[in-house]
C-alpha positions in Angstrom: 4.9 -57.7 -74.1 4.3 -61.6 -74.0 4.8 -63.4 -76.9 1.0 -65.3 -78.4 1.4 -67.6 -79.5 4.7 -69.3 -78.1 8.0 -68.9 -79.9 9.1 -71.7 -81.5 13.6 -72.2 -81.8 15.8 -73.5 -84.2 19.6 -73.2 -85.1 20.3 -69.8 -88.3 21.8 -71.4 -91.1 22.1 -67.4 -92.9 20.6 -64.5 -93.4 20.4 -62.6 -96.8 18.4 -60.6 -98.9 18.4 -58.3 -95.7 14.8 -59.5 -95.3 14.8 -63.6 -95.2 16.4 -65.8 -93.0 16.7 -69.9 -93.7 16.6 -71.7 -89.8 16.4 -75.2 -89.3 13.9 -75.4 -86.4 14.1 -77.9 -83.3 11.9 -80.5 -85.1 14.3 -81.0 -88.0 11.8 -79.0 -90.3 13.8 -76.8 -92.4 12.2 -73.3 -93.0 12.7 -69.7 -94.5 11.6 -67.2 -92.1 10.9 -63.0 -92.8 13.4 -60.6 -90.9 11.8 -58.0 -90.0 15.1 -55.8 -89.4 16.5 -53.3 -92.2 20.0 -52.8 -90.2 23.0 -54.6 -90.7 22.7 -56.6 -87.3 26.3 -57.1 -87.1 27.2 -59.5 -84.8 23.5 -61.5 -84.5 23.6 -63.5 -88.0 26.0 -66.3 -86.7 25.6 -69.8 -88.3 23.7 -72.1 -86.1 22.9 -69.4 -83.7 19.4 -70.3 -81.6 17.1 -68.3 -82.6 13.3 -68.0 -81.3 10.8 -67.0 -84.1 6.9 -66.4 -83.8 4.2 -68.6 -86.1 1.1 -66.8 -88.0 -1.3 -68.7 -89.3 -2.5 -65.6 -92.0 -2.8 -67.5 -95.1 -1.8 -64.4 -97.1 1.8 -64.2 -96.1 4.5 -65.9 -97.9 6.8 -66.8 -94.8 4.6 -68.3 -91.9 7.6 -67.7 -89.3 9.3 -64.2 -88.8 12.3 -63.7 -86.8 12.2 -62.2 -83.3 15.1 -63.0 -80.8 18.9 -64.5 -81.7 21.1 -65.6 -78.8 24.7 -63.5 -79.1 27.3 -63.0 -76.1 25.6 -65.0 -73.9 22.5 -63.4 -74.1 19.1 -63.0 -75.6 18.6 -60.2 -78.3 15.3 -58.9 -79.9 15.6 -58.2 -83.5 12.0 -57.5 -84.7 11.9 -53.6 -85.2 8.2 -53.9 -85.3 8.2 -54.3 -81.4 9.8 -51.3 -80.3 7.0 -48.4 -80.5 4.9 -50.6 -78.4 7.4 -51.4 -75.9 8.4 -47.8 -75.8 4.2 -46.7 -75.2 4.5 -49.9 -72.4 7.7 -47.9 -70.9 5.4 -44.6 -71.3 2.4 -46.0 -69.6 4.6 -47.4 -67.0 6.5 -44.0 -65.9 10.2 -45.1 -66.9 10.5 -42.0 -69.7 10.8 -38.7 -67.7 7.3 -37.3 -67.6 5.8 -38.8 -70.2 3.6 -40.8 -68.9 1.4 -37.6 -67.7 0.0 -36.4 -70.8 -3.4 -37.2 -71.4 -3.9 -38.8 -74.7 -1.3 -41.0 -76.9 -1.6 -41.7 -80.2 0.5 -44.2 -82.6 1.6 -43.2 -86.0 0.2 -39.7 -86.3 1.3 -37.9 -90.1 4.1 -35.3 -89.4 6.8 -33.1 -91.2 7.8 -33.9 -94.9 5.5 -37.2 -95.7 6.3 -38.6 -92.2 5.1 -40.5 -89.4 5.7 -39.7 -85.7 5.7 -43.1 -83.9 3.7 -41.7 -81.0 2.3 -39.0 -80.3 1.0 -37.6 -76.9 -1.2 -34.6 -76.3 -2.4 -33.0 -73.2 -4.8 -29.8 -72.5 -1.7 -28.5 -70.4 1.2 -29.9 -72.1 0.4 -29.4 -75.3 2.1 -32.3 -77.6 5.0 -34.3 -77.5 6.7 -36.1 -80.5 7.9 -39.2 -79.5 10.8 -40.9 -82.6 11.2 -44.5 -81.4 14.7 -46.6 -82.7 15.4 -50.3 -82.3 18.9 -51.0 -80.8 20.4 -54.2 -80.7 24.2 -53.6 -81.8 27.1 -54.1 -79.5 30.8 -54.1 -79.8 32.1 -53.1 -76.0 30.2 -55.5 -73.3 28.0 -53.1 -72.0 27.8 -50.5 -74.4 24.5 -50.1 -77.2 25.1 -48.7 -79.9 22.6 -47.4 -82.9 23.3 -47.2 -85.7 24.3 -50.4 -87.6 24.5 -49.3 -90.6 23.7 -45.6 -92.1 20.2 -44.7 -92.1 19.6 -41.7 -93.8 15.8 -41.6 -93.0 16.6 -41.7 -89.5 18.6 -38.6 -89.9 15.6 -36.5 -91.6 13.1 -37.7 -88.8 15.9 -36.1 -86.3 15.5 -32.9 -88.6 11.7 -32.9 -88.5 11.9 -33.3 -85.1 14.3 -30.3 -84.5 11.4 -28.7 -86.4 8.4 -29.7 -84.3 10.4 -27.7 -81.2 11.1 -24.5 -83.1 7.3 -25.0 -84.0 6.8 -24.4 -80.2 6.0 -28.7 -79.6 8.0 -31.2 -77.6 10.0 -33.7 -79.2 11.5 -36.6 -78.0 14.0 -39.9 -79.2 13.7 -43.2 -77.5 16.1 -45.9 -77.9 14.4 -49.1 -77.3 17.6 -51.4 -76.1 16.7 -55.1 -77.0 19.0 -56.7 -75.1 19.9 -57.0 -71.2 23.6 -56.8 -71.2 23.6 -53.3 -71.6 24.5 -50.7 -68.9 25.0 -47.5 -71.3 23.7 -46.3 -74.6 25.7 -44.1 -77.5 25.4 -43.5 -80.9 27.5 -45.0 -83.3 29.7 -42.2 -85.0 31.7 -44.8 -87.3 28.6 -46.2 -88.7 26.5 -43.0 -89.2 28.5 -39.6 -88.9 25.7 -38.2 -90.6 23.0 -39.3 -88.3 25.1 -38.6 -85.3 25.6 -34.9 -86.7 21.8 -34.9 -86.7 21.2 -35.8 -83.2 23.5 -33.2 -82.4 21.5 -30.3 -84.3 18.3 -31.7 -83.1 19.5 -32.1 -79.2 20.7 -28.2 -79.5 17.3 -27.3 -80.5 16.5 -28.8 -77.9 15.3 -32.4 -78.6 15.5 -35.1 -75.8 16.6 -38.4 -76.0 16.0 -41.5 -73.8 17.4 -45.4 -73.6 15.5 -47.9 -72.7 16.5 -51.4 -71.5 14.9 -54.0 -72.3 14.6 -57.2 -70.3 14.3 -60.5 -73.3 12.8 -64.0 -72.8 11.4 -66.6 -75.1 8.2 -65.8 -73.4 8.3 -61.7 -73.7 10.5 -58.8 -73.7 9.7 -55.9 -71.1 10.8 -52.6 -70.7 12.9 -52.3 -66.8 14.7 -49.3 -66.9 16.5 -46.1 -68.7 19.9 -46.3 -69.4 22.3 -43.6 -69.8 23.2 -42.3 -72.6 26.9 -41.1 -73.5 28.3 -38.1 -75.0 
């Protein structure tokens, strides 16, 4: 996914609010920027951390610039959790998730469950249909090692439930974790953060839910799906 129009950078000076962001850009302007990110991001709201944000020229927001990419541990770290569910339907139509990429037809944002919406959904004469749950990660404490959650996300836990639900329903369901970041080898879920959520995943995995990582390779230019990553127990 290429970023158009360019990113432009700047230093953070805070985040707060959950949803704002104040940057001082390259030029000297100083802005207030949305964040498009409900998690904690522990570890990516540094002062004066360069940061890469997009421009929209919609006169009917009330921030022209939105967050998209903070530089932490020596690397470069997507934040927007808009981006995943297309970079996860890019990692579909490219053959990196198991066989996903031979259903037929694939659908974004299909009505599911109790009041919720599937991020993708795929459907095939043969196959039948696959629930596809996309998450944003971008947290990491051990070099190497994603972790989701941040923070606790009870939401996340139900669509793990609903999921569990669309199996016993005789459907496919599947979680992808859409790494934003290239510094991670191995993906695991965050027991400290979330013991909830992580009792979810294991009810919905022993009905028989799948899971995938994805990595993600990030640039001021684009961020592209390369590979899945393992995912520990």
């Amino acid at each position: 996914m290429k970023f158009s129009p360019a990113l432009v950078s700047g230093r953070l000076v805070r985040r707060y609010k959950r949803f704002l962001a104040d940057v001082i850009l390259d030029s000297g302007e100083a802005i207030t920027c949305a964040v498009p990110n409900t998690g904690s991001m522990m570890g990516l709201t540094d002062p004066d951390s360069r940061v890469w944000l997009s421009t929209s020229d919609n006169p009917k927001r009330k921030y022209r610039h939105t967050l998209e990419i903070v530089e932490a541990d020596g690397g470069l770290v997507g934040v927007n959790t808009g981006l995943p569910n297309k970079l996860a339907e890019e990692a579909i139509r490219a053959g990196m998730i198991g066989d996903l990429a031979d259903y037929a037809d694939l659908k974004r944002e299909q009505k599911y469950g109790q009041k919720s919406r599937i991020d993708i959904l795929l459907g095939d004469p043969e196959k039948g249909l696959a629930y596809v749950e996309v998450k944003n990660v971008h947290f990491m404490r051990t070099p190497g090692l994603a972790e989701f959650p941040d923070t606790v996300t009870d939401r996340g836990a139900r669509h793990l439930d609903e999921m569990a639900d669309m199996v016993r329903a005789g459907h496919r369901a599947v979680m992808v974790y859409v790494v934003q970041r290239g510094d991670c080898e191995t993906f695991s879920l965050c027991h400290d953060m979330d013991p909830a959520y992580c009792a979810a995943f294991d009810r919905a995995t022993a009905c028989g839910v799948e899971a995938f990582a994805v990595q993600c390779q990030i640039s001021p230019e684009e961020i592209t799906p390369v590979r899945t990553i393992r995912i520990l127990e």
